[in-house]
DSSP file (Angstrom, degrees, kcal/mol; ACC not computed):
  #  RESIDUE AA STRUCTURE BP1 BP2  ACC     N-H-->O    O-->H-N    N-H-->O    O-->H-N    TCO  KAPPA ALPHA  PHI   PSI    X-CA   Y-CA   Z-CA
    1    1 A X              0   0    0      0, 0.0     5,-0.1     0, 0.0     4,-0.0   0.000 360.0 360.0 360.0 -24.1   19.6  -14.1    6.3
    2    2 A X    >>> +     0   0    0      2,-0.2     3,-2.9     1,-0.2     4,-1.7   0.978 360.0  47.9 -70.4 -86.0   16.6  -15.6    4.9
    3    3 A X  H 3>5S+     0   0    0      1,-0.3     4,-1.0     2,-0.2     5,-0.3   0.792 111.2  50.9 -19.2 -40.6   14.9  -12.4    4.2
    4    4 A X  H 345S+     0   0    0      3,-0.1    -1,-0.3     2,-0.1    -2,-0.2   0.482 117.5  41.9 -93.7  -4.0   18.2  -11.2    2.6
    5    5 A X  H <>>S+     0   0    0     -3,-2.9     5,-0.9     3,-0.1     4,-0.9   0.659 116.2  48.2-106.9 -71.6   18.2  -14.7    0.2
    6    6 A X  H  X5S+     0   0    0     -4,-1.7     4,-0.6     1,-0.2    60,-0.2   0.872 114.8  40.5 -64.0  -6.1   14.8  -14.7   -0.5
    7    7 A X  H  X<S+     0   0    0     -4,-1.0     4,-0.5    -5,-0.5    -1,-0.2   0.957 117.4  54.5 -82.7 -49.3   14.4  -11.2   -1.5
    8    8 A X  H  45S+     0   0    0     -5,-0.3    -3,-0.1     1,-0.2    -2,-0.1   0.763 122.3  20.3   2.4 -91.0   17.8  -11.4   -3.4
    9    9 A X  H  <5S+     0   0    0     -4,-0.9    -1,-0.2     1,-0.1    -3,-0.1   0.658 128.5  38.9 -89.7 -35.4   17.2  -14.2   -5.5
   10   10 A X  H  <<S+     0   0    0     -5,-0.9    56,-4.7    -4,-0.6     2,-0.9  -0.182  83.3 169.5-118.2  47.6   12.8  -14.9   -6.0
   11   11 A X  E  <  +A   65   0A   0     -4,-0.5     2,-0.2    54,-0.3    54,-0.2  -0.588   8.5 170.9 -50.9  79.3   12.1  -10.9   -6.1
   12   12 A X  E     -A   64   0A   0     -2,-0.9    52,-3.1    52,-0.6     2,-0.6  -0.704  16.5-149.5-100.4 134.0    9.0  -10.0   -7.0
   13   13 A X  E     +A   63   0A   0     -2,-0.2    50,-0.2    50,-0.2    48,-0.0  -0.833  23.9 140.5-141.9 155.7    7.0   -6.6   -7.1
   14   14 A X        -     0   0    0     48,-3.5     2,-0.3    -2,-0.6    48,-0.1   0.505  45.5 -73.6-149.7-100.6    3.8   -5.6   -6.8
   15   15 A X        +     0   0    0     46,-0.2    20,-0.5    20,-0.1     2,-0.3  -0.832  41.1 172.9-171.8 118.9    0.9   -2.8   -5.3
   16   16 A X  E     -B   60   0A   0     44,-2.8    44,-1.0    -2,-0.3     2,-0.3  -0.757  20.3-137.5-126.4-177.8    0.0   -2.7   -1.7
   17   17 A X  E     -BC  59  33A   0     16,-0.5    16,-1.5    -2,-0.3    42,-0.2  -0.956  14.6-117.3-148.3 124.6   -2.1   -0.3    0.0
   18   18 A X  E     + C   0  32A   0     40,-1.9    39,-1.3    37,-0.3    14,-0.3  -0.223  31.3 171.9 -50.0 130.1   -1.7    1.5    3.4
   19   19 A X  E     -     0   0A   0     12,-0.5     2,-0.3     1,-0.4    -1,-0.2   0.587  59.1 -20.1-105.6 -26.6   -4.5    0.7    6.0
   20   20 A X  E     - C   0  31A   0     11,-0.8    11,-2.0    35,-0.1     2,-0.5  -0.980  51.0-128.7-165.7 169.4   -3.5    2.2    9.0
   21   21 A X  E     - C   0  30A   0     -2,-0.3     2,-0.7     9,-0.3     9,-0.2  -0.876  32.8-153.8-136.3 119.9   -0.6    3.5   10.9
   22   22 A X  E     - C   0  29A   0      7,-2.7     7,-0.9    -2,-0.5     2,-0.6  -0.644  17.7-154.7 -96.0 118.1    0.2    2.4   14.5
   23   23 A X  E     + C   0  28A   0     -2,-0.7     2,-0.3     5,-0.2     5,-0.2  -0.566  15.2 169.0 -96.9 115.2    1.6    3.2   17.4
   24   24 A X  E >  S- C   0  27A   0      3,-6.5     3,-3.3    -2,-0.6     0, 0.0  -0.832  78.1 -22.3-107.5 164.9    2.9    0.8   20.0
   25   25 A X  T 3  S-     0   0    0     -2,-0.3    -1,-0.3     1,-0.3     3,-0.0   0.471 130.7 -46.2  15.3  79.1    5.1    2.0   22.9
   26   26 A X  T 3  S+     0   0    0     -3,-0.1     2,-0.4     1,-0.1    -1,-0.3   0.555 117.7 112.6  40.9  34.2    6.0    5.1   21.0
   27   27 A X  E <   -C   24   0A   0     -3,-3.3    -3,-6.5    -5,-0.1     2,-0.4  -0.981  50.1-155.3-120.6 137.5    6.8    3.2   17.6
   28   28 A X  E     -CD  23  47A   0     19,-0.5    19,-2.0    -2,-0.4     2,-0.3  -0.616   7.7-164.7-100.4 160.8    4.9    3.6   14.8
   29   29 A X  E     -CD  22  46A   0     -7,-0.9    -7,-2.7    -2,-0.4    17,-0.2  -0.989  25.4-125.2-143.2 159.1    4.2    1.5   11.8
   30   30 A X  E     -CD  21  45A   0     15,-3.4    15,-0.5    -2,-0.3     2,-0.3  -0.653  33.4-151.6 -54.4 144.5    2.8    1.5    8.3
   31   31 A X  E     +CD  20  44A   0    -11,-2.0   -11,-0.8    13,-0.2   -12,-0.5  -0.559  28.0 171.2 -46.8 159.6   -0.2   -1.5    7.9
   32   32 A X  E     -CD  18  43A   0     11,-0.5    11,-2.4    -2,-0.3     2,-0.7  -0.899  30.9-148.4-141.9-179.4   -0.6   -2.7    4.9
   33   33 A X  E     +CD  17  42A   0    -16,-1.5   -16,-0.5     9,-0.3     2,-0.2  -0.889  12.9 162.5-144.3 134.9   -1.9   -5.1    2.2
   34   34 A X  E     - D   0  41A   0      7,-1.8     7,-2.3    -2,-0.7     2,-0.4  -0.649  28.0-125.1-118.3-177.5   -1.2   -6.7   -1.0
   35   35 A X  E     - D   0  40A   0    -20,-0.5     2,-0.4     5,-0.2     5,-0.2  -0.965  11.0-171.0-131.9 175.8   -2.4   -9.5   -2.9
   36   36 A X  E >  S- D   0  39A   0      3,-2.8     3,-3.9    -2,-0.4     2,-0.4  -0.940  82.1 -47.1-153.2  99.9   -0.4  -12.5   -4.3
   37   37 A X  T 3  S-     0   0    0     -2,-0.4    -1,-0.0     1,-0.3     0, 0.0  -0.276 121.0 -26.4  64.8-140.7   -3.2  -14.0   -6.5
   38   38 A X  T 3  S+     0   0    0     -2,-0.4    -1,-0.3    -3,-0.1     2,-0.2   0.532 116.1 109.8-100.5  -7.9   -6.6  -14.2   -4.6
   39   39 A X  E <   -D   36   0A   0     -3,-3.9    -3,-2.8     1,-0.1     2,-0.4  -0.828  68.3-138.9 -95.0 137.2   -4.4  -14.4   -1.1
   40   40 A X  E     -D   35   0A   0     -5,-0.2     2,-0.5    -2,-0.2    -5,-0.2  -0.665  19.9-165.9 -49.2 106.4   -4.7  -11.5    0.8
   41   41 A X  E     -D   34   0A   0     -7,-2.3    -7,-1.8    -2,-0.4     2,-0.3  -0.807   2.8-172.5-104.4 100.1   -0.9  -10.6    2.4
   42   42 A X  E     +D   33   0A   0     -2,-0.5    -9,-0.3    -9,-0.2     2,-0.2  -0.585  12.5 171.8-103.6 153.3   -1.2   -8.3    4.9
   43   43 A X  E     -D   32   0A   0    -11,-2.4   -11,-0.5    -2,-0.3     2,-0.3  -0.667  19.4-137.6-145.1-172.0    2.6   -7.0    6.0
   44   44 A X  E     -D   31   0A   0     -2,-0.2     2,-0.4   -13,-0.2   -13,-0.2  -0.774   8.0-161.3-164.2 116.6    3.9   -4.2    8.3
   45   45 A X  E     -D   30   0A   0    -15,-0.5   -15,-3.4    -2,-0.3     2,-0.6  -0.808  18.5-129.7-124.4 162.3    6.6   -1.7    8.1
   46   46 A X  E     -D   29   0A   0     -2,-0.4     2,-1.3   -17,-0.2   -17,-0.2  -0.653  19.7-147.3 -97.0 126.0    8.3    0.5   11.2
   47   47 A X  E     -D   28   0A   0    -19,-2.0     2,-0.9    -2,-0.6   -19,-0.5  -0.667   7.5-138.3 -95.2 109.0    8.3    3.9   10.3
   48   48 A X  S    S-     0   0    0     -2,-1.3   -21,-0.0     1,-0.2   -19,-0.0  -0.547  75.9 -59.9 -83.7 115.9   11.7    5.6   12.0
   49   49 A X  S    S+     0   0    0     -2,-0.9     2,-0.4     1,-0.1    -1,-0.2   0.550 108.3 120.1  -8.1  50.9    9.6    8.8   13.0
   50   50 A X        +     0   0    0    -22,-0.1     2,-0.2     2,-0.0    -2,-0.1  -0.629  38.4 167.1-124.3  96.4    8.5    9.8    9.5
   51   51 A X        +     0   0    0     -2,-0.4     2,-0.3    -4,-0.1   -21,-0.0  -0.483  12.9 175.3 -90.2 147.0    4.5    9.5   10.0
   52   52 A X    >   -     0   0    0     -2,-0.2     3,-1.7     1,-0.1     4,-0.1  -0.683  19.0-159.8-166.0  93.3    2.4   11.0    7.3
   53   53 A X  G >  S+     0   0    0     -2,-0.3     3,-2.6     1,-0.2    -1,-0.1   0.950  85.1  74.8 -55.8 -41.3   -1.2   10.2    8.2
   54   54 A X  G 3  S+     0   0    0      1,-0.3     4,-0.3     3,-0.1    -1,-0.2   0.832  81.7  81.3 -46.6 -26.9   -2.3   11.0    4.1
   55   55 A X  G <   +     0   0    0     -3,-1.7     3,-0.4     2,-0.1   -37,-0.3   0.515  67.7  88.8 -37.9 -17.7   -0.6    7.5    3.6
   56   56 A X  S <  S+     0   0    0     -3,-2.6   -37,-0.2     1,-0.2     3,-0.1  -0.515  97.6  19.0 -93.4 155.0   -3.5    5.4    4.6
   57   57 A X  S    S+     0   0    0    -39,-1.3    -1,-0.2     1,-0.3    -2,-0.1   0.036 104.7 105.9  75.9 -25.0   -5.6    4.6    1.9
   58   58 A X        -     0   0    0     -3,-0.4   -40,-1.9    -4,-0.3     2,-0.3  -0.143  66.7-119.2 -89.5 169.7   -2.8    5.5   -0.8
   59   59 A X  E     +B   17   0A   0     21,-0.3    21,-2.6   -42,-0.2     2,-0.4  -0.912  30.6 175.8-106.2 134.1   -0.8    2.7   -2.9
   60   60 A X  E     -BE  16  79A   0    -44,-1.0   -44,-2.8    -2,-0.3    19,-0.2  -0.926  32.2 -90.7-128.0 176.8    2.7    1.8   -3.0
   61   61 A X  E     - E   0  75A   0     17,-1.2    14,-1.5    14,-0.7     2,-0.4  -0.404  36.6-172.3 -69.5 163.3    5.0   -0.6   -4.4
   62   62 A X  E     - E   0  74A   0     12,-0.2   -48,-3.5   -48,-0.1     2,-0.4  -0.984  11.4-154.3-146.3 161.4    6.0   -3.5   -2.6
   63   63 A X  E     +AE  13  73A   0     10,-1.6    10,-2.2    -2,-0.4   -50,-0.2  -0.979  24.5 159.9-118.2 136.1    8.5   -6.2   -3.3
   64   64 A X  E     -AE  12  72A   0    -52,-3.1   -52,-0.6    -2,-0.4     2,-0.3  -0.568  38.4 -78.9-128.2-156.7    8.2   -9.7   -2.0
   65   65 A X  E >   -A   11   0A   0      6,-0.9     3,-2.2   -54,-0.2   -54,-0.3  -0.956  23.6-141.0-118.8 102.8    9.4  -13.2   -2.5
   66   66 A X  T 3  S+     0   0    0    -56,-4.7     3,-0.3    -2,-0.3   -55,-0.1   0.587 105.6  39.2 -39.9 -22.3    8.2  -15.4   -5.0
   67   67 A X  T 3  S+     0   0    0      1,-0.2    -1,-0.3   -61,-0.1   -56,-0.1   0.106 132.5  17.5-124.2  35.0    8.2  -18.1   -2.9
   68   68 A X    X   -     0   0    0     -3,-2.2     3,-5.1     3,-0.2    -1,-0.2  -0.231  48.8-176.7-167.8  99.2    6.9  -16.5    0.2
   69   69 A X  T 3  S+     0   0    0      1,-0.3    -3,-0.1    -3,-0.3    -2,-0.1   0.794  79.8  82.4 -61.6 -19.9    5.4  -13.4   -0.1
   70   70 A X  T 3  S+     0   0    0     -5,-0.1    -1,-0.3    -6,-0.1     2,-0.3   0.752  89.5  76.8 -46.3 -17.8    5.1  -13.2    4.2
   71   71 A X  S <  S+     0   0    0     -3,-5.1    -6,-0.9    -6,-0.3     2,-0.2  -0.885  81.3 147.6-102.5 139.8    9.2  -11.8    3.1
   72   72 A X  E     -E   64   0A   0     -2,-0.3     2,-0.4    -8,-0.2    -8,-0.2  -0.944  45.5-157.0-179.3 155.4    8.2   -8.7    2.1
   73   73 A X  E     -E   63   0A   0    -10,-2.2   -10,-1.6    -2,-0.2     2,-0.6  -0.979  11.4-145.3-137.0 140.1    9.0   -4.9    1.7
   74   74 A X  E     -E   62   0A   0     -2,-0.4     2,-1.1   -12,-0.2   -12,-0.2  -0.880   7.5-154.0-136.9 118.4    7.1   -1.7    1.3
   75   75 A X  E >   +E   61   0A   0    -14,-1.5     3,-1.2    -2,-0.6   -14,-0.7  -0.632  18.0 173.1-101.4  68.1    8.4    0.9   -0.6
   76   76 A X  E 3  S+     0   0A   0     -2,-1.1     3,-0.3     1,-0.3    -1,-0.2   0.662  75.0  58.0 -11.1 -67.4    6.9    4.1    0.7
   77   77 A X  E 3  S+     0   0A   0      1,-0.2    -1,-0.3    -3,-0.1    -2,-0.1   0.057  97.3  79.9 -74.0  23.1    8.9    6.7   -1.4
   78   78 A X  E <   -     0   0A   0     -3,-1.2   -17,-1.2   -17,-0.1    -1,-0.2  -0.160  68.0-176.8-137.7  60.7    7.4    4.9   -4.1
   79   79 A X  E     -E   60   0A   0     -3,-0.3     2,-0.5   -19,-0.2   -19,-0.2  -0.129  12.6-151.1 -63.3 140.0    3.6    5.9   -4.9
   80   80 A X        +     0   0    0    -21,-2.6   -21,-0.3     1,-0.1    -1,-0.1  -0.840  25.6 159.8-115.0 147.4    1.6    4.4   -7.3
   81   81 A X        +     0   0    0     -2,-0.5     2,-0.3   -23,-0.1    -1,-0.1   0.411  36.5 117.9-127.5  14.4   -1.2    6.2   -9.1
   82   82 A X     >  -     0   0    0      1,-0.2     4,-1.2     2,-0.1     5,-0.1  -0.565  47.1-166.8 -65.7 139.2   -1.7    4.4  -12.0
   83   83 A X  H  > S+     0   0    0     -2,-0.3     4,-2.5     1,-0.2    -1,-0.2   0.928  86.7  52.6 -93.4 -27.5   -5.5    3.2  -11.4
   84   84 A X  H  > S+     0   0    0      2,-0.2     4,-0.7     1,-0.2    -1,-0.2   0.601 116.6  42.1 -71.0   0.9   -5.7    0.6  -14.0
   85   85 A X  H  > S+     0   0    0      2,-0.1     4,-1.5     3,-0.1     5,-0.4   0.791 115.1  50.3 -92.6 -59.4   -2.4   -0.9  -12.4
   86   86 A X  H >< S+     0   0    0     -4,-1.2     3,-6.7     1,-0.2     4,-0.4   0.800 116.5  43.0 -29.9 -74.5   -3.9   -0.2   -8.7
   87   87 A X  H >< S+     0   0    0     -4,-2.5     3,-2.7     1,-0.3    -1,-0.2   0.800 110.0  57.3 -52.8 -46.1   -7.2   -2.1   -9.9
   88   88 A X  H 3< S+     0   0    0     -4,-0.7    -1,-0.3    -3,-0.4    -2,-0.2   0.524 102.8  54.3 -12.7 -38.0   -5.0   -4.9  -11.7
   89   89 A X  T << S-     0   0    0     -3,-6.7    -1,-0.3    -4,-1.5    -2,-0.2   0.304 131.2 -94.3-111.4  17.7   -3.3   -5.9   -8.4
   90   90 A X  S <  S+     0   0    0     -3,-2.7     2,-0.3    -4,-0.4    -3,-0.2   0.805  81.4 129.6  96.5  20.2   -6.7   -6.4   -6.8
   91   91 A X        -     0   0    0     -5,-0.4     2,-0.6    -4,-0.1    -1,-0.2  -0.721  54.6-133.9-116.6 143.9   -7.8   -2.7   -4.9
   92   92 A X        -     0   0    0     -2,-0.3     2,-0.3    -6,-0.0    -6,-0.0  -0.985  28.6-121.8-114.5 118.8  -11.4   -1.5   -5.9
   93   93 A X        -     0   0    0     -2,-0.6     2,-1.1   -10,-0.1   -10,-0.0  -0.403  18.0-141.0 -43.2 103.5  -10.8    2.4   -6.7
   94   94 A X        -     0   0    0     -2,-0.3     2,-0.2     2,-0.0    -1,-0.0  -0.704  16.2-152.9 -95.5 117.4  -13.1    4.7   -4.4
   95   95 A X        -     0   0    0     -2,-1.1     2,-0.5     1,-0.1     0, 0.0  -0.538  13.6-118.6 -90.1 141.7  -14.1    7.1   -6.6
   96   96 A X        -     0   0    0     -2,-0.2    -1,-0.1     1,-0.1     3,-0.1  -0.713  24.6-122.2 -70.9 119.8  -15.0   10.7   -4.8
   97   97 A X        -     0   0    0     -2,-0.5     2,-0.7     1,-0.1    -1,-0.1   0.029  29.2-125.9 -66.2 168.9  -18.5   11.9   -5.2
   98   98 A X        -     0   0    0      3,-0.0    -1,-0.1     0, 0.0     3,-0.0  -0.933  15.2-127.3-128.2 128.7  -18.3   15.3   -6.9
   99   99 A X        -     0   0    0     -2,-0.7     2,-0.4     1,-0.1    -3,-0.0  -0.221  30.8-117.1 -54.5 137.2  -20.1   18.0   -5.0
  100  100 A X        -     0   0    0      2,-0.0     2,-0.3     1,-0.0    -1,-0.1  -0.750  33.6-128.3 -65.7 139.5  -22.9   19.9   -7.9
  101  101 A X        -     0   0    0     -2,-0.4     2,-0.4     1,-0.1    -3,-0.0  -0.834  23.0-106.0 -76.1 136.5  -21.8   23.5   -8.2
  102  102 A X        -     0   0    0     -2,-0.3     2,-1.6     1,-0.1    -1,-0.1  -0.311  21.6-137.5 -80.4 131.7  -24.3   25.9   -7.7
  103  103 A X    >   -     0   0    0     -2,-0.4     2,-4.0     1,-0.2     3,-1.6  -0.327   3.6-159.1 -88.3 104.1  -25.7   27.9  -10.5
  104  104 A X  T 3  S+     0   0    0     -2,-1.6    -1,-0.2     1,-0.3     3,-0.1   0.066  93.1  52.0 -36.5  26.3  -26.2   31.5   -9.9
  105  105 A X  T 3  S+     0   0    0     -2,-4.0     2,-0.3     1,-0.3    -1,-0.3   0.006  98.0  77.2-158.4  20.5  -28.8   31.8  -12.6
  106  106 A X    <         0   0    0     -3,-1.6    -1,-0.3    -4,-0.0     0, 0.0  -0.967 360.0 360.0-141.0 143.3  -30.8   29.0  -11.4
  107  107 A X              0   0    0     -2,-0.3    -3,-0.1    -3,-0.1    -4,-0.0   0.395 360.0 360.0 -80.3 360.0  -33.3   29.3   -8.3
């Protein structure tokens, strides 16, 4: 009931990022992590068997509680790809090297 009040009423939302996905006794869950300020909030949600390993690393939304972000939700079906928002909520962007292509007309 707490969970259901504080999301309710001190609703807040904000950019998490996947970190792993786990399996205990044949349930998995999302990790993840937000920040709230400079604290690091790290949360966990049970995924009823829809696993999708490309999630880790990616961003989504999350909603919490202003006045305890530990109440907290992670909104899967809801990627974000802005990067100036991503960077904004505290995630350092890993940029991909880009392979050279080779030039047929150079030895």
């Amino acid at each position: 009931m707490q969970t259901y009040f504080h999301i309710k009423y001190f609703s807040v939302y904000g950019i998490a990022e996947c970190t792993e996905i786990d399996t205990q006794n044949s349930n998995s869950y999302a990790m993840y992590e937000f920040y709230v300020g400079s604290k690091k909030i790290e949360g966990a949600t049970y995924l009823d068997g829809k696993i999708y390993p490309g999630w880790v690393g990616k961003h989504f939304k999350v909603q919490y509680s202003s006045k305890d972000p530990e109440i907290n939700n992670l909104f899967l079906s809801k990627p974000v790809y802005d990067t100036v928002r991503i960077k904004k909520a505290g995630f350092v962007i890993k940029v991909q090297e880009k392979k050279e292509k080779r030039n047929q007309f150079r030895d």
